[in-house]
Structures are given as structure tokens and as C-alpha cells.
C-alpha positions in Angstrom: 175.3 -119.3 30.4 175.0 -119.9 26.2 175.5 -116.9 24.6 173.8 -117.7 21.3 176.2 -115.8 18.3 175.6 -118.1 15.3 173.5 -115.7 13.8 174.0 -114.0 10.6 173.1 -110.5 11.5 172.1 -109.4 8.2 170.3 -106.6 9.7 173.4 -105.1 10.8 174.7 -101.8 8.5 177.9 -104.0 8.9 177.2 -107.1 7.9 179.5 -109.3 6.6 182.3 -107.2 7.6 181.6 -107.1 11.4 179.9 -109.5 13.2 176.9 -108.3 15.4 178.8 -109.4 18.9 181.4 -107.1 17.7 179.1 -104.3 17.3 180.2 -101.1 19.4 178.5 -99.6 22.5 180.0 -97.0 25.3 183.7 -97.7 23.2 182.7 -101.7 24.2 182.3 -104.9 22.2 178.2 -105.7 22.9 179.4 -109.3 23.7 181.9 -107.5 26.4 179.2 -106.1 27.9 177.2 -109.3 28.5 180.2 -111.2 29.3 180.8 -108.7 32.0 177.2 -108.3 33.2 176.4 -112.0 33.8 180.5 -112.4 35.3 179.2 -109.9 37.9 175.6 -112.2 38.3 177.7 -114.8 39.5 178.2 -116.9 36.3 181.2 -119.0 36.5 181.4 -120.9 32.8 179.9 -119.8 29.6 179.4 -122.0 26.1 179.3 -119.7 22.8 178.2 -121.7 19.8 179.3 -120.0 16.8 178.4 -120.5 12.7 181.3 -122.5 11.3 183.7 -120.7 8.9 182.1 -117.3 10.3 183.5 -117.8 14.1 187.4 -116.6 13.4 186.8 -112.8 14.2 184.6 -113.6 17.1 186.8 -116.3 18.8 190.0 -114.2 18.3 188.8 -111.3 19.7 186.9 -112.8 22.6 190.0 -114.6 23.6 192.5 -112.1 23.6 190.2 -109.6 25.6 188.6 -112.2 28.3 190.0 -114.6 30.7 186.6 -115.9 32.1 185.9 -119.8 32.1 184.1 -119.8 27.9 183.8 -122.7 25.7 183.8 -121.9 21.9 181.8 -124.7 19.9 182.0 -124.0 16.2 179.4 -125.8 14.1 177.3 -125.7 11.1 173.8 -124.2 12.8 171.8 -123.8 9.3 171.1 -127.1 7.9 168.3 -129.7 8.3 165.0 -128.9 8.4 164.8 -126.8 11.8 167.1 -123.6 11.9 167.1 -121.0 14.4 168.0 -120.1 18.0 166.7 -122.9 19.5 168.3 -125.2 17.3 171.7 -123.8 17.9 170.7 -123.8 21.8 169.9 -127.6 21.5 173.1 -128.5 19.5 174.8 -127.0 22.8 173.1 -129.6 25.3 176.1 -132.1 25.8 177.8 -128.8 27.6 174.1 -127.6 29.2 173.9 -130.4 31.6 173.3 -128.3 34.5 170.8 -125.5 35.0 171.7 -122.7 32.7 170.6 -119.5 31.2 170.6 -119.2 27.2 170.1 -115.4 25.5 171.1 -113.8 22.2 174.5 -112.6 21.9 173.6 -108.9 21.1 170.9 -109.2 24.1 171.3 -106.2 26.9 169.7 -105.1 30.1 169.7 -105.7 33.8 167.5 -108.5 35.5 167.5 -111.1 38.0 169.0 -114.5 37.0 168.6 -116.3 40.7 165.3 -117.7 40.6 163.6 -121.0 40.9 161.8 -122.9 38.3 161.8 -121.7 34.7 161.7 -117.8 33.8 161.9 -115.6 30.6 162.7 -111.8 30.6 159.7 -109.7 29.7 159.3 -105.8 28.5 156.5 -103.7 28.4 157.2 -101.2 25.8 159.4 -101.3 22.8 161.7 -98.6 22.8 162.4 -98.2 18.8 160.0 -97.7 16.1 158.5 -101.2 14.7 156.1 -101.6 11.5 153.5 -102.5 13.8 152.7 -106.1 11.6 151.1 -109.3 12.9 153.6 -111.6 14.3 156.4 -109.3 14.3 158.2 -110.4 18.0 157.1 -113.1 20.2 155.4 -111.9 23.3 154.5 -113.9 26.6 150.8 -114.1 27.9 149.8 -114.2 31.7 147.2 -116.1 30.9 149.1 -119.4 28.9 152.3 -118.7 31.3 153.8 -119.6 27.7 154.7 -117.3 24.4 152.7 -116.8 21.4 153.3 -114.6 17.9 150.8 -113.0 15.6 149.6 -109.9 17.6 150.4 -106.6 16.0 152.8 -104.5 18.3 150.1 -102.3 19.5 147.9 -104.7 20.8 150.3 -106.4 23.0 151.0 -103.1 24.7 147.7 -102.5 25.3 146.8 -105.7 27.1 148.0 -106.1 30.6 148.1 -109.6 30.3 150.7 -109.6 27.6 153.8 -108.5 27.6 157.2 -108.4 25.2 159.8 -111.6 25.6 162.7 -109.7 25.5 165.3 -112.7 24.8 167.0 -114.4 28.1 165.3 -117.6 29.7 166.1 -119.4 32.7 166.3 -123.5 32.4 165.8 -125.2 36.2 165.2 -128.7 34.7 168.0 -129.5 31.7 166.9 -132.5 31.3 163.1 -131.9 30.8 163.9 -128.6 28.8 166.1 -130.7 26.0 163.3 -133.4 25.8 160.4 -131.1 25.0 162.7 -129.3 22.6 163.7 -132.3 20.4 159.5 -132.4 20.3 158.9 -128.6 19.2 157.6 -128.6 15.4 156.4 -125.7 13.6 156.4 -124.5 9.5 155.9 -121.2 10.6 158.9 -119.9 12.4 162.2 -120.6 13.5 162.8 -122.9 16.3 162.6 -120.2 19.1 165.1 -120.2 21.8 162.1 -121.3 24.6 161.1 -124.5 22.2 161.9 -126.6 25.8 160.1 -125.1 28.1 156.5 -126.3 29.0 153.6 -124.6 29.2 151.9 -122.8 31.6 155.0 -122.9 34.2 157.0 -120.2 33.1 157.9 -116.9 35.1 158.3 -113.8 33.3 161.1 -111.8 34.6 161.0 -107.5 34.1 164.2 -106.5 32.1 165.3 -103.3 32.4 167.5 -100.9 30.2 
């Protein structure tokens, strides 16, 4: 598994003192949690890229609270002219080489990881008030098999066809996944963390609190 935790989490209240893996829940580090949820899911080795020069608190205290099998890669995620999660997700490939599972580091719930083929976790609802603007999180359609943006919040909940992507995917084929990421090009958004996957072959996946 690559637990993405390069990000700046400027939307945390404590931001830059704490970073957003670090973040408390149940008297728990959030990044405990997941470690601990996908241990118990069966995953055996995990790869954590982390921001250079912002990856000291992280790696310290990850290492001196778990013993699983994790790989720390520190590098510099926000230069050149594609940022984002998938970019960091592609700068991990030399240690993806296998088939994997990628999500955010602050990204919690319950869901199946065995299955074949491609996948992405999928909500109905949004549990927390949102401004309700075009484009504000990515959502899957039934109808592509593939994500899309620009909806307002509303609309998406009211189509059965559409539903929240809620943050985790499932890569079958590494190989093909990296090659149609290196292809993804957009000036509109971030290099999402599903750039790789192809469309109209992925399975969305309930998530569940």
C-alpha cells in the first residue's frame, strides 16, 4: 500500500505545527489508524512518500510507534509542471512494481481491498457541510466507469449514476497504470491520484464510516 502524506495540509487548524497524519482521533494518530486497518486487510509492506524537509515529525513518530514492513521515501513532490497526488503516487513506482493500493494519508473507513481488476472507493452522501460549488470533489460516473469534476455537490447526490470518489484505488496492472499516468495532462487540476487508470474499466467500491 502508498500512503500518500506529502501534502501540505494547509487546511488543518494546525498547520505548520502538526502535520495532518498526526492529527488526533479516538486518542490515535489518523495515520495509526490506517496503518492498523489495512495491517489487519492483509497488507504486508507499505511505501510512504513524504515532502522533503517537512518528513522529520512524520518519520520519527511513525517509527518509534510501528514495527510493520514501511518504506519512507523523502522527496521534493512540488516542482515541475504537474503537482499533486498523483504525481507523488508516480514518483513512488520503482517501489509499486506489484499490484498495490494507493490512498491519502488522512483517508478513513472500512472497505474491501481483495478484488480483481481495477477499483476506486465510492460514497453516496457527504457527511459535512460543503459550499455546494461546481467542481468541488471528483466523483465517479456509472456510466464512463471513469471520474469526472465540475458537478455541484447536489447534483451528484441526486443522480444514481454518480457517486462520491472517496480516495483509495485499487491498481491490478502496475505496469499499464504507470504508463497511462506519465500520459495524463490537464491545466485544470492537480494530477489526481487515478491519472493511471483507463477508462471505462474501473469498479467502484462502497466505503463505509
Amino acid at each position: 500500500a502508498c500512503i500518500l502524506a506529502a501534502g501540505k495540509g494547509t487546511r488543518s487548524y494546525h498547520f505548520p505545527f502538526l502535520h495532518k497524519a498526526l492529527l488526533p482521533l479516538n486518542n490515535k494518530a489518523v495515520i495509526s489508524h490506517l496503518i492498523q486497518f489495512l495491517s489487519k486487510k492483509g497488507v504486508e509492506k507499505f511505501v510512504i512518500p513524504c515532502q522533503k524537509k517537512e518528513d522529520e515529525q512524520l518519520i520519527s513518530f511513525i517509527k518509534n510507534i510501528h514495527s510493520e514492513n514501511i518504506i519512507f521515501l523523502s522527496m521534493e513532490t512540488r516542482v515541475g509542471s504537474t503537482i499533486g497526488p498523483g504525481n507523488t503516487l508516480e514518483l513512488c513506482k520503482e517501489y509499486l512494481n506489484e499490484p498495490f493500493i494507493a490512498l491519502g494519508c488522512d483517508t478513513l473507513g472500512d472497505y474491501q481491498l481483495h478484488e480483481d481488476g481495477d477499483w476506486a472507493t465510492v460514497v453516496n452522501e457527504i457527511e459535512w457541510p460543503t459550499n455546494n460549488q461546481d467542481g468541488e470533489y471528483a466523483f465517479f460516473d456509472e456510466k464512463t466507469k471513469y471520474f469526472d469534476r465540475g458537478l455541484k455537490n447536489q447534483i451528484i447526490e441526486d443522480d444514481p449514476t454518480c457517486s462520491y470518489f472517496s480516495g483509495v484505488i485499487g491498481v491490478e496492472d502496475h505496469n499499464k497504470f504507470w504508463d497511462l499516468s506519465k500520459k495524463w495532462e490537464s491545466e485544470r487540476i492537480e494530477k489526481p491520484i487515478y491519472a493511471g487508470f483507463e477508462k471505462g474499466f474501473i469498479k467502484p467500491i462502497k466505503m463505509s464510516n
